[in-house]
C-alpha positions in Angstrom: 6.2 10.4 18.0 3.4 7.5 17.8 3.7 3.7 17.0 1.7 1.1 15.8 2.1 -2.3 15.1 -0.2 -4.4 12.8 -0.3 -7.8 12.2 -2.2 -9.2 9.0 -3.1 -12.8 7.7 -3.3 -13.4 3.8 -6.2 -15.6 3.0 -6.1 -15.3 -0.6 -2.3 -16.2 -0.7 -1.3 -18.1 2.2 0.8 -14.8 3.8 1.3 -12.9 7.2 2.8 -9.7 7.2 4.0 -7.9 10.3 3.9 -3.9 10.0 5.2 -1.0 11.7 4.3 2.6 11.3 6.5 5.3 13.6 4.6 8.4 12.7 5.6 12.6 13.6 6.0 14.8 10.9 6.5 12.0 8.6 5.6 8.6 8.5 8.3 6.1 8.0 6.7 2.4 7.4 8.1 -0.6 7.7 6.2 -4.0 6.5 7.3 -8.2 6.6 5.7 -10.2 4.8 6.6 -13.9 4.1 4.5 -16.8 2.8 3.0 -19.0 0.1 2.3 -16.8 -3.1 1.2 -18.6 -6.2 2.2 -21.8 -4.2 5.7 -20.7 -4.2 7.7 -19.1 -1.1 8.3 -15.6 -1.0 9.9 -13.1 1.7 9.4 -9.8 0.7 10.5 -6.4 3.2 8.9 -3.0 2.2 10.1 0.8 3.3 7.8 3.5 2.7 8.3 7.3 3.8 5.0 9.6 3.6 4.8 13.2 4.5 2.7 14.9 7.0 0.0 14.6 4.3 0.2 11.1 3.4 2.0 11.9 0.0 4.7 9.3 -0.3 8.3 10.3 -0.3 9.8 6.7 -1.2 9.4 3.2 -1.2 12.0 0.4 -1.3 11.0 -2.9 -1.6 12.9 -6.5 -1.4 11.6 -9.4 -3.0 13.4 -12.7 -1.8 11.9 -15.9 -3.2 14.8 -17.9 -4.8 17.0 -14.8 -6.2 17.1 -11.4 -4.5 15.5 -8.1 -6.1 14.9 -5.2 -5.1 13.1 -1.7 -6.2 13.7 1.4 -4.8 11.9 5.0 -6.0 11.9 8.5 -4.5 9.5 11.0 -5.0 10.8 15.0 -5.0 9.0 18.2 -6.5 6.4 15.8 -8.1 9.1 14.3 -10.1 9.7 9.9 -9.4 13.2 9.0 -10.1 14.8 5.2 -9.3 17.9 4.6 -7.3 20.5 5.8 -10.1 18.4 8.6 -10.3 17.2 8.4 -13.7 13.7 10.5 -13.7 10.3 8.2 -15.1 8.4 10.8 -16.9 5.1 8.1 -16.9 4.6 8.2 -12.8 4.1 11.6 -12.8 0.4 12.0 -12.0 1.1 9.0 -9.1 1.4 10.7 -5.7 0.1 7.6 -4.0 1.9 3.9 -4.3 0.1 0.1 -4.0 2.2 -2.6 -3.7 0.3 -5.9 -4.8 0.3 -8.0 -1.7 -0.3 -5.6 1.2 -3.7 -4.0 2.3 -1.3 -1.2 4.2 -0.9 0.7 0.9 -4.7 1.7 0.5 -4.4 3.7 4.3 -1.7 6.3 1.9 -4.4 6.9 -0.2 -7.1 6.9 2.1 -5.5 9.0 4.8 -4.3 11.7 1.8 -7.6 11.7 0.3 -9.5 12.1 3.5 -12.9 11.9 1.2 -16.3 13.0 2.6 -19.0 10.2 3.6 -20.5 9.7 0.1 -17.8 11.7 -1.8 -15.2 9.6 -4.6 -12.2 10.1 -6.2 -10.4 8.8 -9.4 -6.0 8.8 -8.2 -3.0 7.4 -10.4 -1.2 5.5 -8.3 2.6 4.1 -9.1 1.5 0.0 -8.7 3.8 -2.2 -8.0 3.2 -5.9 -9.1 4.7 -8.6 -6.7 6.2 -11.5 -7.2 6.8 -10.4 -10.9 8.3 -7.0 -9.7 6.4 -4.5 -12.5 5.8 -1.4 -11.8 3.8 0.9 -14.2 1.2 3.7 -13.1 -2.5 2.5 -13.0 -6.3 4.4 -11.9 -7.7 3.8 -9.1 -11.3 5.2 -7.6 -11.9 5.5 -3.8 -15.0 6.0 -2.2 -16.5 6.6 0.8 -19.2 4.4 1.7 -19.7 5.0 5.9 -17.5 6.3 8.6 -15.0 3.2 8.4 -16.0 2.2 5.2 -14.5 3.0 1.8 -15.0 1.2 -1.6 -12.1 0.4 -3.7 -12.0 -0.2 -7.8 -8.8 -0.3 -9.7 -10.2 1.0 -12.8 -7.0 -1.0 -14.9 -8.2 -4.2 -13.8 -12.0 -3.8 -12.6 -11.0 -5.5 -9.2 -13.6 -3.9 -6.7 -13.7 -4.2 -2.8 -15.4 -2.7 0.1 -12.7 -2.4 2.8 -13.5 -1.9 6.4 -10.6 0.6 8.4 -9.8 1.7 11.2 -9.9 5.2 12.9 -6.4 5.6 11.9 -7.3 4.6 7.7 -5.4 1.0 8.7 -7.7 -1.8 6.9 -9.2 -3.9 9.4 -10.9 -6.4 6.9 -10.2 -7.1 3.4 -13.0 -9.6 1.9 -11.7 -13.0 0.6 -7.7 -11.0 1.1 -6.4 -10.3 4.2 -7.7 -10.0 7.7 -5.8 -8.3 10.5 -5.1 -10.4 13.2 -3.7 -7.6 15.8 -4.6 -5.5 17.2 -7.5 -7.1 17.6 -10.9 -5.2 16.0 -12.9 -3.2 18.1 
């Protein structure tokens, strides 16, 4: 079993999020992340399982700012259904999550992908919007610039950045966003 522990500083929203990845045959993820979003405070906790492959399993995520909520979705035989267990027809295509105020989720797709230097691909990916707590599915396009280097563009918004990772597909630098502040880059 391996584990890592990243640190990351929000510079577009005044945030730090400690995260923890215990990784054998699955990867189970575990992310903090507290802070100033939108000027307001906001706690949120985030659990995401992955397979071997990088396909996510589940996610659960807490939202505390000044009421409680929570989200919770598992992913079986391609199918997403929420906690009661009622199936959404609409994230089918999504293999792949983002949640809004992380750079962690881009390593699922970029680890599952595992694109070729020059090579892109267009994913659906199951987004979740935080504070506001929506979820729909949106496209998303990931490219591979360089060795560490992979463009993103959600293609729902038109947001586009070039995001510097790791050896392990863990974003090291995310312009004007988030910057890790351990480890330390090498």
């Amino acid at each position: 079993m391996t584990s890592k522990q990243i640190v990351w500083k929000g510079t577009y929203y005044n945030t730090l999020e400690y995260l923890h990845i215990q990784s054998d045959s699955t990867h189970h993820i575990r992310g903090y992340i507290t802070g100033l979003v939108k000027d307001l405070p906001l706690h949120v906790d985030y659990h995401i399982t992955a397979n071997a492959d990088w396909e996510t399993t589940g996610v659960l995520i807490r939202a505390h700012d000044h009421i409680q909520k929570e989200l919770q979705f598992t992913r079986e035989n391609g199918k997403w259904s929420d906690k009661q267990g009622t199936i959404h027809e609409i994230f089918g295509p999504c293999i792949d999550i983002d949640i809004s105020i992380t750079p962690f989720t881009n390593t699922l797709a970029i680890n599952r992908l595992s694109l070729a230097e020059g090579e892109s691909k267009e994913i659906t990916v199951l987004y979740f919007d935080l504070p506001a707590m929506d979820v729909k599915p949106v496209k998303q396009r990931y490219t591979k610039l360089a060795d560490r280097l992979y463009r993103y563009e959600s293609l729902w918004s038109g947001f586009t950045a070039e995001l510097e990772v790791d050896d392990d597909g863990l974003v090291r630098d995310y312009p004007g966003i988030w910057v890790r502040q351990f480890p330390a880059s090498s």
